[in-house]
C-alpha atoms as a printed R data frame, in Angstrom:
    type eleno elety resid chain resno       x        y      z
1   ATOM     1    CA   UNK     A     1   6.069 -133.565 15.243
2   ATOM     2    CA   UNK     A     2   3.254 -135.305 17.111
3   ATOM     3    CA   UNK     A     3   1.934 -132.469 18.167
4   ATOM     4    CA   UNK     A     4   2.060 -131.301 14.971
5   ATOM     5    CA   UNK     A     5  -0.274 -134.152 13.465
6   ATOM     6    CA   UNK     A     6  -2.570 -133.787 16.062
7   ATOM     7    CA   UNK     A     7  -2.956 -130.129 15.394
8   ATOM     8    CA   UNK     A     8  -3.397 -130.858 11.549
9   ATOM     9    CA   UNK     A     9  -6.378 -134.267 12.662
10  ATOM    10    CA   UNK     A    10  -8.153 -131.237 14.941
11  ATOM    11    CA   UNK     A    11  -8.494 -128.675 12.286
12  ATOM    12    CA   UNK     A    12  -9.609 -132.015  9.493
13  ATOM    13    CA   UNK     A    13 -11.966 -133.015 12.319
14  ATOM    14    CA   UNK     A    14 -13.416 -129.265 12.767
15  ATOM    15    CA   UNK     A    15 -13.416 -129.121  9.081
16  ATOM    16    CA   UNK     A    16 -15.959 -131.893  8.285
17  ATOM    17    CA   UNK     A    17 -19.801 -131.359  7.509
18  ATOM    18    CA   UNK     A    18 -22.088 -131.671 10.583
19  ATOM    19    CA   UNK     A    19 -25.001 -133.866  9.457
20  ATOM    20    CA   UNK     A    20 -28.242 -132.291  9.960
21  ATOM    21    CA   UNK     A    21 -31.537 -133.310 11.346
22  ATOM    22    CA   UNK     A    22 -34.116 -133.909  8.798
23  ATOM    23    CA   UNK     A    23 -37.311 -132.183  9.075
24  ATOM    24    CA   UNK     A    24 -41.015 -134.394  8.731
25  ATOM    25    CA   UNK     A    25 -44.436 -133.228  7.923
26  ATOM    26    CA   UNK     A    26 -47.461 -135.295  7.914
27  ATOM    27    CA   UNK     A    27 -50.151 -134.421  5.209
28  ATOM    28    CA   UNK     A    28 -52.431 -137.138  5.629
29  ATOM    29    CA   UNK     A    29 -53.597 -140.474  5.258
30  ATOM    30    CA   UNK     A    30 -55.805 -142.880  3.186
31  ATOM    31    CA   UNK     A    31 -57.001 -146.414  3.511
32  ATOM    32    CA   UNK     A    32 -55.162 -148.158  0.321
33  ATOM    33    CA   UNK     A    33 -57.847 -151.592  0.475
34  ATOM    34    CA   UNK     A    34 -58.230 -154.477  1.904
35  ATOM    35    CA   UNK     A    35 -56.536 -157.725  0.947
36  ATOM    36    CA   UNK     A    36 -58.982 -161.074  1.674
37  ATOM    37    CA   UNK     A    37 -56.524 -163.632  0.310
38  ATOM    38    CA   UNK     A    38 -54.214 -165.318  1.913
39  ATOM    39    CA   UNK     A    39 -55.315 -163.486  4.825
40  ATOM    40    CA   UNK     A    40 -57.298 -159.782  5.479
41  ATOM    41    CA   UNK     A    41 -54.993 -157.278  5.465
42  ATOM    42    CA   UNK     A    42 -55.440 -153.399  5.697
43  ATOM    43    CA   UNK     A    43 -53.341 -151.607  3.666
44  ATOM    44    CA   UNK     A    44 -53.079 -147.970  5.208
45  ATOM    45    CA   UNK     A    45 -50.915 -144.763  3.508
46  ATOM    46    CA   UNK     A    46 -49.466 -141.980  4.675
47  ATOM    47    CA   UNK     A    47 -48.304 -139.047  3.032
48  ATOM    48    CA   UNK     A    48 -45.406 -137.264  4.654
49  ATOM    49    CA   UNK     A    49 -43.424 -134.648  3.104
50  ATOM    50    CA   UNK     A    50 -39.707 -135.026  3.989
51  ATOM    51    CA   UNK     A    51 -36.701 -131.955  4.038
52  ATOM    52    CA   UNK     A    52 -33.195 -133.170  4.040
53  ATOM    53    CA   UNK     A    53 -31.333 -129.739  4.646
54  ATOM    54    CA   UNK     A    54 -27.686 -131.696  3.954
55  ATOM    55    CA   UNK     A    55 -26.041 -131.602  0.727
56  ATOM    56    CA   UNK     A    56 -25.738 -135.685  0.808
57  ATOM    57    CA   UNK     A    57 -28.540 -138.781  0.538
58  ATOM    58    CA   UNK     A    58 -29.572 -139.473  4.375
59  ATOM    59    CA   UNK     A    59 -30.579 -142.846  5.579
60  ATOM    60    CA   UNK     A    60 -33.431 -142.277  8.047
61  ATOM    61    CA   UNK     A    61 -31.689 -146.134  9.335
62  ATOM    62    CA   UNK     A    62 -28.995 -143.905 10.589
63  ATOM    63    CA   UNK     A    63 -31.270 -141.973 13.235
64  ATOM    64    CA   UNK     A    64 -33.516 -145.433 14.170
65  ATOM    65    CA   UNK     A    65 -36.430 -143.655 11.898
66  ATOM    66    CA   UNK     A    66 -39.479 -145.718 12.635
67  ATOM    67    CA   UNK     A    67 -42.849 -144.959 11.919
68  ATOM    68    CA   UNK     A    68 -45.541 -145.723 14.592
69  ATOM    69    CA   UNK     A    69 -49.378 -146.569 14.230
70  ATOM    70    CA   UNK     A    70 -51.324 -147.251 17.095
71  ATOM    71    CA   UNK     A    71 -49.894 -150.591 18.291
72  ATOM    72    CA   UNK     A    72 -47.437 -151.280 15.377
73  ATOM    73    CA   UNK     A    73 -44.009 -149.960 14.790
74  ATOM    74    CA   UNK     A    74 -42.182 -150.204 11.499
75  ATOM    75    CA   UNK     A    75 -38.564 -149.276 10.730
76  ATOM    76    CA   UNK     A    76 -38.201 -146.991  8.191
77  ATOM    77    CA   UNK     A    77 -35.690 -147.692  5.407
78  ATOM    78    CA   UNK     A    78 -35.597 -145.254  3.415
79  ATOM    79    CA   UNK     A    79 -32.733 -142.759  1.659
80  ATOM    80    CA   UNK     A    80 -33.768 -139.328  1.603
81  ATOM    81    CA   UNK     A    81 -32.227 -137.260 -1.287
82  ATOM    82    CA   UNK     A    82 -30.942 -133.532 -0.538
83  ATOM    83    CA   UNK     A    83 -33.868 -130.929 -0.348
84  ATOM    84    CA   UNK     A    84 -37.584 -131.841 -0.639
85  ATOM    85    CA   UNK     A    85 -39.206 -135.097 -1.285
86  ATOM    86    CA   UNK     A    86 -42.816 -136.353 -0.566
87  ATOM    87    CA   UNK     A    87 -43.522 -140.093  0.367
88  ATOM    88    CA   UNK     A    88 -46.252 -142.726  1.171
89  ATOM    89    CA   UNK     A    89 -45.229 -144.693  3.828
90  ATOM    90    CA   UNK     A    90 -47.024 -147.874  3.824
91  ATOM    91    CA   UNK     A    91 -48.275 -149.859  7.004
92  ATOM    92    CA   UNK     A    92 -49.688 -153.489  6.505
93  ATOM    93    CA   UNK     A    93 -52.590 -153.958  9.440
94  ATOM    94    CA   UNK     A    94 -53.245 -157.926 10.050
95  ATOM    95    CA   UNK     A    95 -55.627 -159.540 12.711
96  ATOM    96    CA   UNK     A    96 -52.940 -161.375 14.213
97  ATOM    97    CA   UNK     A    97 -50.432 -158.341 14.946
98  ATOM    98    CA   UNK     A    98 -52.961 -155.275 14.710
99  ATOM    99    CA   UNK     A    99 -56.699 -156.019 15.439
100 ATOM   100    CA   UNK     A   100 -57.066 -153.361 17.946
101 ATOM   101    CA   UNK     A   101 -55.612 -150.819 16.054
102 ATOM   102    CA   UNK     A   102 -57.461 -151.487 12.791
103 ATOM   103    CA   UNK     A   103 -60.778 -151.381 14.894
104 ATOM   104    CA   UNK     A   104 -59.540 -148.252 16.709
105 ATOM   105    CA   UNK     A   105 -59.104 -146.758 12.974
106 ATOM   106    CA   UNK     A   106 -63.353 -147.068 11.700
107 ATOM   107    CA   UNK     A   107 -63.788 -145.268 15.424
108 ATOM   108    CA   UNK     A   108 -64.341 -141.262 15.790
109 ATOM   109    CA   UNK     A   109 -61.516 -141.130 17.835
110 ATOM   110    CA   UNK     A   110 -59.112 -143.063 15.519
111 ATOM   111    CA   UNK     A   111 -55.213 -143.858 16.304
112 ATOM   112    CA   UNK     A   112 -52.102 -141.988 17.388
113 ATOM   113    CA   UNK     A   113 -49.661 -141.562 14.494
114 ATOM   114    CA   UNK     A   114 -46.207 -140.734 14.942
115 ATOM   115    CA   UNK     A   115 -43.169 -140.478 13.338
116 ATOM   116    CA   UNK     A   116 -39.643 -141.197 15.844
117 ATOM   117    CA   UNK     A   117 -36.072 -141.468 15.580
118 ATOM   118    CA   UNK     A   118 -32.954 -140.937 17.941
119 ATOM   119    CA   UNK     A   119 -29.849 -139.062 17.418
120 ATOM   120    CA   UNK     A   120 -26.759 -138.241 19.633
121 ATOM   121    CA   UNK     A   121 -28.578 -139.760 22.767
122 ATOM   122    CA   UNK     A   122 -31.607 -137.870 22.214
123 ATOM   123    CA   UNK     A   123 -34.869 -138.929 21.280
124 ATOM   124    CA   UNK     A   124 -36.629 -137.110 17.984
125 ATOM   125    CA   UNK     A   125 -40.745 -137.009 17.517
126 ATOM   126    CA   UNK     A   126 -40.760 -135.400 13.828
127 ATOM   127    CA   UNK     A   127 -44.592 -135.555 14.084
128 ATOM   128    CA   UNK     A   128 -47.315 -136.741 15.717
129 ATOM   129    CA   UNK     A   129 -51.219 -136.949 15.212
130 ATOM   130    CA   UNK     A   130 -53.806 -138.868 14.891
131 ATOM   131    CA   UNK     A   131 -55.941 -140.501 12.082
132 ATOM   132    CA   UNK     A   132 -59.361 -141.942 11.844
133 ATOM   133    CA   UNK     A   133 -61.507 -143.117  9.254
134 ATOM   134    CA   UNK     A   134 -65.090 -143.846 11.307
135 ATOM   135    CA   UNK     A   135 -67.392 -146.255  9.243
136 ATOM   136    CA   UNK     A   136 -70.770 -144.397  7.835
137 ATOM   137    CA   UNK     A   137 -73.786 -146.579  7.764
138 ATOM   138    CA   UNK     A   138 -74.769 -147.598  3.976
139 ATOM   139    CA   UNK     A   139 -77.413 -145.834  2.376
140 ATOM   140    CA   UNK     A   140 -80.552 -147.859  0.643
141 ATOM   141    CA   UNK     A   141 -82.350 -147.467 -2.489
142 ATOM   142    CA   UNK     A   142 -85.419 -149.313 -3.277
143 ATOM   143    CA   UNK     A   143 -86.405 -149.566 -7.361
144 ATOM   144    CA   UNK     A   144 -89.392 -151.550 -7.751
145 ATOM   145    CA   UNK     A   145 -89.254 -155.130 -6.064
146 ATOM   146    CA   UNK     A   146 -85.392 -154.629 -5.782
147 ATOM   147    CA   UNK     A   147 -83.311 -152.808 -3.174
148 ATOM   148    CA   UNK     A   148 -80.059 -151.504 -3.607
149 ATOM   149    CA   UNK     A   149 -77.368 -150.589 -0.805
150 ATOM   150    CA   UNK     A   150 -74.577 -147.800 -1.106
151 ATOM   151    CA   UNK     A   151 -71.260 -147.650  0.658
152 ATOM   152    CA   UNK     A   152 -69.634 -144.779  1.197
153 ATOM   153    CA   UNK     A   153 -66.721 -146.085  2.686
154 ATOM   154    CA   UNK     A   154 -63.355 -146.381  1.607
155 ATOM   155    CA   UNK     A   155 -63.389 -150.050  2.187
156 ATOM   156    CA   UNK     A   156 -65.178 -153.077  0.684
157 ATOM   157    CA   UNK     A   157 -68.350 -154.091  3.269
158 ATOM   158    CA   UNK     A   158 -69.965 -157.812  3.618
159 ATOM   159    CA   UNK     A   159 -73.381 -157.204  4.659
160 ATOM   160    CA   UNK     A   160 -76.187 -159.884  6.029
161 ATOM   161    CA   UNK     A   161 -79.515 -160.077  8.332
162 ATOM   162    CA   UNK     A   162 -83.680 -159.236  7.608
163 ATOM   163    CA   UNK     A   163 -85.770 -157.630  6.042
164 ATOM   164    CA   UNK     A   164 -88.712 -157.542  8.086
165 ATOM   165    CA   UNK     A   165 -91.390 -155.703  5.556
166 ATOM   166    CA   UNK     A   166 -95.392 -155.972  6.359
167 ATOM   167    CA   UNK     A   167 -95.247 -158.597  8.824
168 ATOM   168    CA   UNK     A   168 -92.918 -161.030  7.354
169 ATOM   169    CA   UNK     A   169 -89.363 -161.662  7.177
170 ATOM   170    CA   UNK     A   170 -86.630 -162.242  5.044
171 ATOM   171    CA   UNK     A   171 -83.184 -163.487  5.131
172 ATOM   172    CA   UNK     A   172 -80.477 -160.665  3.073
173 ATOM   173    CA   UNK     A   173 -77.052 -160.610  2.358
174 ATOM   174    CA   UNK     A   174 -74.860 -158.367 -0.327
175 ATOM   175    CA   UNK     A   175 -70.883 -157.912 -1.038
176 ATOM   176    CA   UNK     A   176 -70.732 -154.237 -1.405
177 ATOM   177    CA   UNK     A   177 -67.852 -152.588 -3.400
178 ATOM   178    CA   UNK     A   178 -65.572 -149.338 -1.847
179 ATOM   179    CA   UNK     A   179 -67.569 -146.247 -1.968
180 ATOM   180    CA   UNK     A   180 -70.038 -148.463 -4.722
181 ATOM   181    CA   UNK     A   181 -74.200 -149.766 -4.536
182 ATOM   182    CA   UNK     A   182 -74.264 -153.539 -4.724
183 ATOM   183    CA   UNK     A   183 -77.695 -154.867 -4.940
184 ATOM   184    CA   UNK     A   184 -79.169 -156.503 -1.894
185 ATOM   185    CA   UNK     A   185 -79.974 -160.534 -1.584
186 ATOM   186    CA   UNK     A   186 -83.439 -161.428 -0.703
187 ATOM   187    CA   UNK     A   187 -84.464 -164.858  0.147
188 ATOM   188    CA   UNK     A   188 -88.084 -165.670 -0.758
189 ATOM   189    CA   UNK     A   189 -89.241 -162.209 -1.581
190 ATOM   190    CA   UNK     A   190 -91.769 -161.751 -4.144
191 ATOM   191    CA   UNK     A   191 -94.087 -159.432 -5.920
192 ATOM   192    CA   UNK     A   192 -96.509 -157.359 -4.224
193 ATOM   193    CA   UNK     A   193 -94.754 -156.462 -0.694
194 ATOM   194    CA   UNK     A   194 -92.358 -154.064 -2.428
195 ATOM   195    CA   UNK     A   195 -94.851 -150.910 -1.419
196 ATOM   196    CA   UNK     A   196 -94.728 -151.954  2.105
197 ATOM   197    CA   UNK     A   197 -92.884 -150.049  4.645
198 ATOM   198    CA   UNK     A   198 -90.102 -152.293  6.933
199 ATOM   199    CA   UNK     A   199 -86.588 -152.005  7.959
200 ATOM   200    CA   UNK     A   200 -83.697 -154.072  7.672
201 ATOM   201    CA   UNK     A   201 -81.188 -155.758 10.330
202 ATOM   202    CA   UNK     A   202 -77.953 -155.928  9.383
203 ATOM   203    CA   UNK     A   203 -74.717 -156.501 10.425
204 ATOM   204    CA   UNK     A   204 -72.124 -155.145  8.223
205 ATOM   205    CA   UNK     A   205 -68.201 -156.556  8.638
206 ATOM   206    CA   UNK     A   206 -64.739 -155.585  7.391
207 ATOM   207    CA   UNK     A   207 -63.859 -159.386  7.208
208 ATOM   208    CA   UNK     A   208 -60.982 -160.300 10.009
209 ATOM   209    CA   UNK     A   209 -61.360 -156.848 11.484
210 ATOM   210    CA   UNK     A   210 -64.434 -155.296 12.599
211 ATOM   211    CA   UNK     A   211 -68.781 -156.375 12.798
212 ATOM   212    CA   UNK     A   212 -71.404 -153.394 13.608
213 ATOM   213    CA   UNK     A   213 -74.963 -153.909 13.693
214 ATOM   214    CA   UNK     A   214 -77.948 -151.593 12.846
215 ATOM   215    CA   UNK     A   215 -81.297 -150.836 11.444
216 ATOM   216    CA   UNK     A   216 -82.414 -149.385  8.762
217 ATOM   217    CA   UNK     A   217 -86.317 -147.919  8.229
218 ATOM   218    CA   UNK     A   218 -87.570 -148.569  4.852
């Protein structure tokens, strides 16, 4: 009789769905803003496209899913339905817990992105890559006695330094909007050095995260 039941457990046990391994592909990335209040804050997104090959939701909990940017790991909870299903997996960047990686993100050379998980003793690497989004210089625009910068970047820019035009100089400073022109702050200047030729020294920030200098000919 036992052996019986344990015969009939077996063939249950054989009969039960394996659970499959989910497949992940990563499709890209984009740099969501930047929050100022209470504190900065870079809000990155990434875009992965997800394929749950079992005929049940998956938890990506149950394989210790976590999604890794540079220096920052975050645990993915998330249910993936049967079949197909595309995503954007948000990752909050703060000075305190992520300044090197949010500086290593406005470089050329940008930061390793990865996907992990574990299953059956075995570790999983669904994908991995890297993203970058390197900081372009702003472009400026002089109309008449006024000068206008543009930013090309996907992120919001505080800008400040001189204007050194014919021999004298002059104190600047402009908020400029994500890939906007915001016009350009200058203390004391007046009529009749705006056909001069000059540069300007700035130094442009990403508030909490990041300061780069340079010069601009006029």
């Amino acid at each position: 009789m036992k052996r019986g039941l344990l015969l009939v457990l077996l063939a249950l046990g054989a009969c039960a769905p394996q659970t499959l391994t989910p497949e992940a592909r990563f499709l890209g990335a984009e740099l969501r803003g930047l929050e100022l209040s209470p504190s900065p804050a870079l809000l990155l997104g990434l875009r992965v496209a997800f394929h749950n090959p079992n005929p049940f939701p998956l938890p990506l909990s149950a394989l210790g899913a976590r999604l890794k940017v540079g220096e920052v790991a975050v645990p993915l909870d998330l249910t993936l339905p049967p079949g197909a299903k595309e995503e954007v997996l948000l990752v909050r960047l703060t000075p305190q817990t992520a300044l090197s990686t949010a500086q290593a993100l406005f470089t050329r050379e940008g930061v390793e992105v990865a996907l992990e998980g574990r299953t059956l003793g075995q570790n999983l690497t669904f994908f991995r890559t890297r993203v970058a989004f390197p900081l372009e210089p702003p472009r400026v625009r002089r109309a008449g006695v006024n000068f206008f910068l543009e930013n090309p970047n996907p992120l919001p820019l505080r800008v400040e330094g001189k204007l050194v035009l014919m021999g004298q100089t002059f104190q600047v400073a402009a908020d400029l909007p994500a890939r906007g022109e915001g016009r350009l702050q200058v203390v004391g200047f007046r009529p009749g050095l705006d056909r001069g030729t000059g540069r300007l020294e700035l130094t442009l920030e990403v508030p909490g995260f990041f300061r780069q200098t340079l010069v601009l000919a006029l």
